[in-house]
Each structure stands twice: as structure tokens, then as C-alpha cells.
C-alpha positions in Angstrom: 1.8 -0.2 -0.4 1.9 -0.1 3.3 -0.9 2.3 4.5 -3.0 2.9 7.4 -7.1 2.2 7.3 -7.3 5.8 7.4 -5.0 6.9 4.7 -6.3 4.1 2.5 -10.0 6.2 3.0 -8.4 9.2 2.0 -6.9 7.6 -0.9 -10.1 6.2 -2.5 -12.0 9.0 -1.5 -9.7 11.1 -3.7 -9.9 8.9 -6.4 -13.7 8.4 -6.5 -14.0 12.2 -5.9 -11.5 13.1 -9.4 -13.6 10.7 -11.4 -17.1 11.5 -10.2 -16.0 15.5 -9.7 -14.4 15.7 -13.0 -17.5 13.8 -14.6 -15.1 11.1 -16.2 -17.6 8.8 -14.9 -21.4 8.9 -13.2 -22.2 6.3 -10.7 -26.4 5.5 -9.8 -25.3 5.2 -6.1 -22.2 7.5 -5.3 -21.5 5.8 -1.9 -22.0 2.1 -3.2 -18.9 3.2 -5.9 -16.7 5.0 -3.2 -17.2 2.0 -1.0 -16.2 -0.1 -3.9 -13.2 1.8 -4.9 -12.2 1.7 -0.7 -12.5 -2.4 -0.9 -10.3 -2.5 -3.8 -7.7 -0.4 -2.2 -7.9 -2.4 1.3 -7.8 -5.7 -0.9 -4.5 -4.4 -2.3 -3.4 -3.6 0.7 -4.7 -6.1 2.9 -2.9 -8.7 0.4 0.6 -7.0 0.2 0.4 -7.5 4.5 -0.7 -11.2 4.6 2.9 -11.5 2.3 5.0 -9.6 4.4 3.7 -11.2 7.4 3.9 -14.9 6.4 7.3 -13.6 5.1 8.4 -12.2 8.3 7.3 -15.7 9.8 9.1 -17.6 7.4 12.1 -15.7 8.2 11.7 -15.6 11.7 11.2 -19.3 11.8 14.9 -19.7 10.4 16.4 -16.4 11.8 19.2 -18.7 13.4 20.4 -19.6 9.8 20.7 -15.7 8.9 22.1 -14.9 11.5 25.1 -17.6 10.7 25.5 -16.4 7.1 25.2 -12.4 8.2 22.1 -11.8 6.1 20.4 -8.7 7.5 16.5 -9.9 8.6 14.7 -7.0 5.9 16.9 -8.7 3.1 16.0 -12.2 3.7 11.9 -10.9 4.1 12.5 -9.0 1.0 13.9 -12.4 -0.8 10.9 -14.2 0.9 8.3 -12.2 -0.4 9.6 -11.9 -3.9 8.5 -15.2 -3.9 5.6 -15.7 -2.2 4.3 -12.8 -4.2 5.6 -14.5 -7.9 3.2 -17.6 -6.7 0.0 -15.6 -5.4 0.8 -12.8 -9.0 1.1 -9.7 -6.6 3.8 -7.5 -8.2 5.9 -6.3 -5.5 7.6 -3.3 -7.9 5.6 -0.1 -6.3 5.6 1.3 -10.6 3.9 -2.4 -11.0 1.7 -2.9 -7.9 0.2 0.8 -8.7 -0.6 -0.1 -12.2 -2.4 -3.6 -10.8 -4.6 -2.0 -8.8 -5.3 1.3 -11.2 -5.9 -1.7 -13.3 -8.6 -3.0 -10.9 -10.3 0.0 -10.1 -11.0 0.2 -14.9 -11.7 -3.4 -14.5 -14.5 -2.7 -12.2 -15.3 0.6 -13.5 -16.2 -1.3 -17.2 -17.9 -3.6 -15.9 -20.1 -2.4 -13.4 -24.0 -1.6 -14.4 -24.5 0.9 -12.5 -21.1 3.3 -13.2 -21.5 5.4 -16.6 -18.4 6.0 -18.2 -17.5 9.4 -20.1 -13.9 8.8 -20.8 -11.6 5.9 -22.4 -11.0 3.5 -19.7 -7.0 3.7 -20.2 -7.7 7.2 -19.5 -9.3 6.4 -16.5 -6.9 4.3 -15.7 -3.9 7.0 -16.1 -5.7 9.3 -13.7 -6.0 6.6 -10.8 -2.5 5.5 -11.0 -1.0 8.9 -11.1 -3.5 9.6 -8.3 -1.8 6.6 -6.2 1.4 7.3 -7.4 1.1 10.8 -5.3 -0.2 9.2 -2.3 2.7 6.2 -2.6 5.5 9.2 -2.5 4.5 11.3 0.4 4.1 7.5 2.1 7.9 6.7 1.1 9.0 10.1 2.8 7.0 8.8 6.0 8.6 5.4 6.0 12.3 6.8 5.0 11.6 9.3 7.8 10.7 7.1 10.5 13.5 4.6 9.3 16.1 7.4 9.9 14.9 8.6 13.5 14.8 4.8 14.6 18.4 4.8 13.4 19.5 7.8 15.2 18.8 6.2 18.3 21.7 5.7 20.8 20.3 2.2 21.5 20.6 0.0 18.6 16.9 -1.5 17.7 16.7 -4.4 16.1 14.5 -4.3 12.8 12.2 -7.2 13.0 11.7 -7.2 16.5 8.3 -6.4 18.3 10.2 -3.3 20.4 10.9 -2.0 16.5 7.9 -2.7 15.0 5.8 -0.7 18.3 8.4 2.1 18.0 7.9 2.0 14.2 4.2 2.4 14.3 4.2 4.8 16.8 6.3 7.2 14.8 4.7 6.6 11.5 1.4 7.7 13.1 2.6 11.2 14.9 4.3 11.7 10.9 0.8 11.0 9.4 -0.6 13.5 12.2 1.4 15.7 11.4 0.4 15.9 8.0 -2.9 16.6 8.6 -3.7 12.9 7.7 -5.0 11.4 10.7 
């Protein structure tokens, strides 16, 4: 789940906003449990981008060796983080990772003092995933987007690089502008 701070906010403000809106559950302090649900989320997320960096390092570190056996750089990352992520139990499967964190967000939900619940917490559970799931699609059009207009560059760029990963970011944040998320 790669996201930006901000779309992360928007994320668990939706989420806190179904369950609280919808009365599934009843928090003492509304902005104490929408700040919890937020560090949950950037947890997640900040822990799926220490992988992928020390991946990246990893790989970087040995790119001469790929290079010599024709491995493209996001394949050998992609190997790397499989497992790095099966020693630190960090499901890298999106259906998987989702379901982790939705499971997270019941864990703390059931046992937090100060959140009532009014619902089964596999229900609750259900509602945050598919809630993630949503946001985890329109993300996937962004990133497939941005992929294909690096591609259609006339000058080939170099996945991995820093000139890639500048251009990359740059792009993803005029698509999430243009959404109406930033």
C-alpha cells in the first residue's frame, strides 16, 4: 500500500467517519480514535516502505550481478521483499496486507476502553477492509497511470534510478491533484 501522508488522512478519516457515522461504534474521545485509526494506517504504511527501501538497497548494492544475468531491477526488489517481508510477517499480497491491517484497526477497536462497540467485530472488520479495498484500487489506477506516461517517454528512464523516482513522484502527485485528493 504505497500512499501519500495525505491520502493515508483521507483514508482513516473515512474509515473512522463510517464507523462512528453509521453508529457501529461510539468512541469517549472522537479525535483520540481518528488519530488512532490514522497511526495504524501510517504504521502499515510506514512498514511496507522501510521493506521496499532496504529492498531497493539490497538490490542496488548488487545491481552489477543483475545486470549480468538480465534480471530487470523491479523483479529482483520484488524477490527481495518477498523475503524480507516473510521474516518481519508483513503480507505483501494487497487481498492479504488489507485484511492485516482491517485486522488491526478490530483488534484495537475490542480492545480499547474507551471505543463502545455496536456491531460484531468481523463485521467491523468487513467494513474497513472493503473501505481500504476502495481506496487500494483508485491508488493502482494512479500508479498504472503514471507507470504508462513514464513509459511513453522518448527517453528511456531507467526504473530504480533517482531521475525515475523524482519523475515518478512528481506525476503521482499532479494524478492525486487531479482527483481532488490533495
Amino acid at each position: 500500500m504505497k500512499l501519500p501522508a495525505k491520502l493515508v488522512e483521507i483514508v482513516s478519516q473515512s474509515i473512522a467517519d463510517k464507523l462512528i457515522n453509521d453508529h457501529i461504534v461510539e468512541a469517549d474521545d472522537e479525535q483520540k480514535f481518528r488519530q488512532d485509526i490514522l497511526e495504524i494506517i501510517k504504521k502499515a504504511v510506514e512498514e511496507e516502505k522501510e521493506l521496499e527501501e532496504e529492498a531497493e538497497r539490497l538490490v542496488e548494492q548488487h545491481i552489477k550481478q543483475f545486470e549480468h544475468e538480465d534480471i530487470r531491477f523491479r523483479t529482483a526488489v520484488l524477490k527481495v521483499m518477498e523475503k524480507l517481508a516473510e521474516e518481519r510477517n508483513i503480507h505483501l499480497d494487497p487481498e492479504e496486507r488489507l485484511n492485516q491491517i482491517a485486522n488491526r484497526i478490530k483488534r484495537y477497536i475490542e480492545t480499547e476502553d474507551s471505543v463502545e462497540i455496536f456491531e460484531h467485530p468481523n463485521k467491523i472488520r468487513r467494513i474497513v477492509l472493503e473501505l481500504l479495498k476502495r481506496l487500494v484500487r483508485e491508488q493502482r489506477e494512479i500508479d498504472r497511470e503514471v507507470r504508462q506516461r513514464i513509459r511513453s517517454y522518448s527517453r528511456k528512464i531507467v526504473e530504480g534510478t533517482p531521475e525515475w523516482r523524482i519523475l515518478y513522484n512528481r506525476i503521482y502527485e499532479d494524478a492525486l491533484k487531479r482527483r481532488g485528493w490533495l
